[in-house]
C-alpha positions in Angstrom: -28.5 -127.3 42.2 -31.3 -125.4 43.6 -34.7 -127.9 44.3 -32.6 -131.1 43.4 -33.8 -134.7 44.5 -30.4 -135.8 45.5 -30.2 -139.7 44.7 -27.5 -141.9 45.2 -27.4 -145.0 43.2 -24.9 -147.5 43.3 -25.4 -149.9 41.1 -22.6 -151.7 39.4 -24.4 -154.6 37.4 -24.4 -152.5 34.5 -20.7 -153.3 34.3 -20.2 -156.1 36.6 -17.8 -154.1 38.5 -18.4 -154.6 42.2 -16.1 -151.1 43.3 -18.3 -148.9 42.2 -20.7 -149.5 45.2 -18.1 -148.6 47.4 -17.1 -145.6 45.3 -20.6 -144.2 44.5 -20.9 -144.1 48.3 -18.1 -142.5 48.9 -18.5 -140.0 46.8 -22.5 -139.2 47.6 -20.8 -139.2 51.3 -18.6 -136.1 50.0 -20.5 -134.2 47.6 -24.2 -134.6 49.8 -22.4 -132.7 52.8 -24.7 -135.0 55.5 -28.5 -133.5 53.5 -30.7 -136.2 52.9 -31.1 -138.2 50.0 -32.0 -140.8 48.3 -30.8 -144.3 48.1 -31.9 -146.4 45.6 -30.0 -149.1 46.9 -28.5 -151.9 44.8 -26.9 -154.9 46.7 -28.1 -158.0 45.5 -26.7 -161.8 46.3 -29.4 -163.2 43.4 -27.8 -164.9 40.2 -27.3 -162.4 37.7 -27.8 -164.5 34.3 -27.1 -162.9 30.7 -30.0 -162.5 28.8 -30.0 -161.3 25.4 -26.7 -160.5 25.6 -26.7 -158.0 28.1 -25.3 -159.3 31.8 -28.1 -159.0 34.8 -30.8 -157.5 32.6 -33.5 -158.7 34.4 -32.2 -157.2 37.7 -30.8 -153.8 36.0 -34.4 -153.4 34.0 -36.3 -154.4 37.3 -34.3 -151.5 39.1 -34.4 -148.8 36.6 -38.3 -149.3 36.6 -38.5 -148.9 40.2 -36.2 -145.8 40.2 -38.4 -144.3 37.2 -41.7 -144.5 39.3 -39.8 -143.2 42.4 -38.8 -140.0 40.5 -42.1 -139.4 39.0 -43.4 -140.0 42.2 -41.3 -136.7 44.1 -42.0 -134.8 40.9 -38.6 -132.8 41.0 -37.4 -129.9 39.2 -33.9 -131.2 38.8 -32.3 -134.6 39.7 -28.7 -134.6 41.2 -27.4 -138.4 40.6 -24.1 -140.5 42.3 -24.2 -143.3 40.6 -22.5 -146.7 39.9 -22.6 -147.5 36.3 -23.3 -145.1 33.9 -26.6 -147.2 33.1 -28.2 -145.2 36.1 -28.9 -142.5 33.7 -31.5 -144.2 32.4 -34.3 -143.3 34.9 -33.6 -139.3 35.7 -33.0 -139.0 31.9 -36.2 -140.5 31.0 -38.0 -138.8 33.5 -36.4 -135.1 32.7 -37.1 -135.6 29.5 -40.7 -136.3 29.4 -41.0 -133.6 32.2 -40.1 -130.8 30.0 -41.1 -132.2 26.7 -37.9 -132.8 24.9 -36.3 -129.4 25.4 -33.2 -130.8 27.1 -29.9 -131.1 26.1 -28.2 -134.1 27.2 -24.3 -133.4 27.6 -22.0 -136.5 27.5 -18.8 -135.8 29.3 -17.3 -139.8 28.8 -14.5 -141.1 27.1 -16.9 -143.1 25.9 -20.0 -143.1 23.6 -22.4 -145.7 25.1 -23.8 -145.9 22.0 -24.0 -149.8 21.6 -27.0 -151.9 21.1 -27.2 -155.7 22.4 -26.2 -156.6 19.1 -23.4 -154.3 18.0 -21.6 -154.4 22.3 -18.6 -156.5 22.5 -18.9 -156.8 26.0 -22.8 -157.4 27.2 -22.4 -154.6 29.5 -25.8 -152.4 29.5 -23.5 -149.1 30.5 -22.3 -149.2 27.0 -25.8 -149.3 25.8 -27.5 -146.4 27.8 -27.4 -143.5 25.7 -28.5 -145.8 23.0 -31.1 -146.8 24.6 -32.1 -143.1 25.9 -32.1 -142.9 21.9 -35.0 -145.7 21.8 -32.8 -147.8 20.5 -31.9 -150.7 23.4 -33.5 -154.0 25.2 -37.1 -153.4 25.2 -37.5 -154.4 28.5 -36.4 -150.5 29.1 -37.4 -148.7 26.4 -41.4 -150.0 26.7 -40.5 -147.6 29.6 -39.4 -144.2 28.5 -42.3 -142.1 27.4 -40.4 -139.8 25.6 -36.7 -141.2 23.9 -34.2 -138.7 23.5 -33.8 -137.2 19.3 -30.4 -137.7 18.3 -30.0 -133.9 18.3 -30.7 -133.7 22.2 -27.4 -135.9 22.5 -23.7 -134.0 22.4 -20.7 -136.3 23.1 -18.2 -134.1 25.2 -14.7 -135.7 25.8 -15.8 -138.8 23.9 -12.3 -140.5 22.1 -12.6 -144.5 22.6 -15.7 -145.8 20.4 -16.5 -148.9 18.5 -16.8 -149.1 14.8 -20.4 -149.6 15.1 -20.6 -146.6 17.4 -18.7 -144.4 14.5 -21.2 -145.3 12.0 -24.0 -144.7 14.1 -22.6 -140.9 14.9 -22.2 -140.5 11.2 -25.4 -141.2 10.1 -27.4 -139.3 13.1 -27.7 -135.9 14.2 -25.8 -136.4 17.5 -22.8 -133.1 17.6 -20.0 -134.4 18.5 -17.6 -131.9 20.4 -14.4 -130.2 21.9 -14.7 -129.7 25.8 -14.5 -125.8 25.9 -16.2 -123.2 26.7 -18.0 -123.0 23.0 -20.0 -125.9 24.3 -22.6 -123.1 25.4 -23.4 -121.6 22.1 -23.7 -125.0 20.6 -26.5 -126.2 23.1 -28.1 -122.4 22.1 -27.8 -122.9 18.8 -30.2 -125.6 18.5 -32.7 -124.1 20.6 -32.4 -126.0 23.7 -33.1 -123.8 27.3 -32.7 -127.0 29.8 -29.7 -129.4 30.1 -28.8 -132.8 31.5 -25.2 -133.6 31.9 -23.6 -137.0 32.6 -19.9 -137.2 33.6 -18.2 -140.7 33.8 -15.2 -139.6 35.2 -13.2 -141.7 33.1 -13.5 -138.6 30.6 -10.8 -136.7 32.8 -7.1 -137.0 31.4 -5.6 -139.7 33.5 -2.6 -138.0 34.4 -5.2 -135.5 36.0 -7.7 -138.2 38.1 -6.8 -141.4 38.5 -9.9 -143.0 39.7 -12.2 -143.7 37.2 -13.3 -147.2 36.0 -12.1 -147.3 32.8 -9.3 -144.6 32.7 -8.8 -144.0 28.5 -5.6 -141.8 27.1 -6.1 -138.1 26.6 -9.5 -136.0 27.6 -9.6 -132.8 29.4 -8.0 -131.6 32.8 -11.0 -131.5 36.0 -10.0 -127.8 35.1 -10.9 -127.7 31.8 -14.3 -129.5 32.4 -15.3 -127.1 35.1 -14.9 -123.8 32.7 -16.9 -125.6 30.4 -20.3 -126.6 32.6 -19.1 -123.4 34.6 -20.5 -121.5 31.1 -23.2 -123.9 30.7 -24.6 -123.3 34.1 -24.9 -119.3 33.6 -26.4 -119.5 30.2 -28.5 -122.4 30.5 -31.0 -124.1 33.4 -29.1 -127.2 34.2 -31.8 -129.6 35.8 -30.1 -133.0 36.1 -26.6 -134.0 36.6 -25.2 -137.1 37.3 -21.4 -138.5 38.2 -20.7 -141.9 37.6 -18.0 -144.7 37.6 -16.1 -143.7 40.3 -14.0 -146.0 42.0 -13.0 -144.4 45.3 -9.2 -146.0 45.9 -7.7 -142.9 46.6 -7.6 -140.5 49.3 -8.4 -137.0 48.0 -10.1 -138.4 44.8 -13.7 -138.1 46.3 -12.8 -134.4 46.9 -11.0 -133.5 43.5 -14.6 -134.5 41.8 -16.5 -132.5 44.3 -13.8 -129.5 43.9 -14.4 -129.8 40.0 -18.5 -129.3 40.3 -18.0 -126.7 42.7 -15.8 -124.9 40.7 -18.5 -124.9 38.0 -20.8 -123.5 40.6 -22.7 -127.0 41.2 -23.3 -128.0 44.5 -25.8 -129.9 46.7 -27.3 -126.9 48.0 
């Protein structure tokens, strides 16, 4: 990704999963290739307290403010995230979308739809909230934050197959497309008029008999082959500006480079 601020953020409150420190770094190690980026940092021996149902939202708001600013303040074209949580999304999302005034298309490769509120999420974890709250929908302690929430129509769930009920009726009654990973993606990102996309990949999304890494693995979901034919087709007919890769875990060997051999197959690298 041409003119990318490269960011590495390992945070893992969002979750309260500790391995995805270690894993985001592992993986920023691999697909960075030694160029300099940046590190947003994220160990923390405070108390993490629930508040409002959401675990450590004091810390995770605190951070996503500070990594907001941080963005604005390099002003890039396009954002390339490693992240812990998927709740890192929040601040190149926010800041992407504001930057080129709602014409982005926000691509949610996840086996998982993230579409939770405080109220609705059965487990206080904010990375079940984010693209919720990218919606303008979440704690206010974020969304008092983001200039410019995401429409409904900006969002399509790619690979999604595990969602709660309230999650369901919340795609039913919005204008969120909900789709097949393949490469058809493409003309549905064209067809409602969008020229810039943002795409997200939790890794969990991959087929589990295909990547065995991820923090939540779920049944089913495409190959890492399928996925990179899909952004492969995205990438030559659309401007990508902000990817992120999240929830890695980082227990196996090669599993750093199978996600790095996926984007560059797609023709994303750090470069």
């Amino acid at each position: 990704m041409k003119d990318a601020l490269l960011c590495l953020n390992p945070e893992w409150q969002g979750c309260e999963s500790t391995i995805l420190e270690k894993g985001s770094k592992r993986l920023a190690q691999e697909l960075f290739n030694c160029k300099m980026y940046k590190n947003f940092g994220t160990t923390d021996v405070q108390k993490l307290e629930i508040k409002d149902n959401i675990f450590a939202l004091d810390f995770i708001a605190k951070k996503f403010v500070r990594n907001l600013n941080l963005i604005r303040e390099k002003s890039p074209q396009r954002v390339l995230t490693v992240g812990g949580s998927c709740g890192i999304d929040a601040a190149p999302v926010s800041y992407l979308n504001s930057r080129y005034e709602g014409d982005l298309a926000v691509v949610w490769f996840d086996a998982h739809g993230d579409l939770n509120t405080p109220a609705s999420s059965p487990s206080g974890h904010f990375h079940g909230m984010i693209l919720r709250t990218l919606l303008g929908e979440g704690p206010e302690e974020f969304c008092k934050h983001i200039e410019r929430p995401l429409d409904s129509r900006q969002v399509f769930l790619a690979g999604v197959r595990d969602l709660d009920l309230s999650e369901k009726q919340y795609i039913e009654k919005s204008n969120i497309s909900d789709c097949e990973v393949d490469v058809c993606l493409a003309d549905l990102v064209l067809q409602h008029g969008f020229s810039k996309v943002y795409i997200h990949i939790d890794v969990d999304v991959i087929d589990p008999d295909d990547f065995s890494d991820a923090l939540m693995p779920t049944d089913g979901g495409p190959t890492r082959e399928e996925i990179s034919k899909c952004i492969s087709v995205i990438n030559e007919r659309l401007d990508i500006v902000g990817l992120s890769v999240v929830e890695y875990c980082g227990e196996h060997e090669n599993s750093a480079k199978q996600v790095t051999q996926m984007l560059e197959k797609a023709g994303i690298t750090s470069q």
